[in-house]
Wavefront OBJ file of the C-alpha trace (Angstrom):
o trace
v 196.613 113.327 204.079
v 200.004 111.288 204.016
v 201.532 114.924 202.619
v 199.865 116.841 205.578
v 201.321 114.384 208.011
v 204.868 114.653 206.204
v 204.474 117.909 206.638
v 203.152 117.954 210.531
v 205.710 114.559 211.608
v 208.710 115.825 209.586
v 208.792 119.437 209.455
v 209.013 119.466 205.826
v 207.897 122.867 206.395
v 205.757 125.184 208.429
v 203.147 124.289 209.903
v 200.146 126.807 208.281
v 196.967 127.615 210.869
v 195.053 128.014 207.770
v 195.627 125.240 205.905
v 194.935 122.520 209.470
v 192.008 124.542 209.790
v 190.723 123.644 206.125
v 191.503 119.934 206.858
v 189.352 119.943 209.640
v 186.341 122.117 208.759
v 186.507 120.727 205.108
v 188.235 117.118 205.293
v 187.494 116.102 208.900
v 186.601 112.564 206.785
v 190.110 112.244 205.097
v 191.777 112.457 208.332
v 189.951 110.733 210.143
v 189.939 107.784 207.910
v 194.003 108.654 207.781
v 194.436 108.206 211.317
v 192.631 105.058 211.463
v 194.416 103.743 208.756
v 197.522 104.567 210.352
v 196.120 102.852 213.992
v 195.188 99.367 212.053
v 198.834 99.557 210.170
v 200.325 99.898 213.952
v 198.537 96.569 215.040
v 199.728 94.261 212.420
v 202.961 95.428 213.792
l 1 2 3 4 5 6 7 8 9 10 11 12 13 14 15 16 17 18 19 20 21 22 23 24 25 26 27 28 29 30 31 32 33 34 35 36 37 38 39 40 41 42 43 44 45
């Protein structure tokens, strides 16, 4: 997930359709888990 959200955040390079469709309809979990990660890392700061 931190790759994909290089990717997404920094442009690293194009954005595919295909592949944010894969994350979501086959690693909805990841990201979700990801993004709260991310959230609980914000409050600390």
């Amino acid at each position: 997930m931190a790759g994909f959200r290089n990717i997404v955040v920094h442009g690293y390079q194009e954005v595919d359709p295909a592949m944010v469709r894969d994350i979501v309809a086959n690693h909805l979990d990841d990201l979700l888990a990801f993004a709260a990660s991310i959230r609980a890392r914000q409050e600390w700061t």
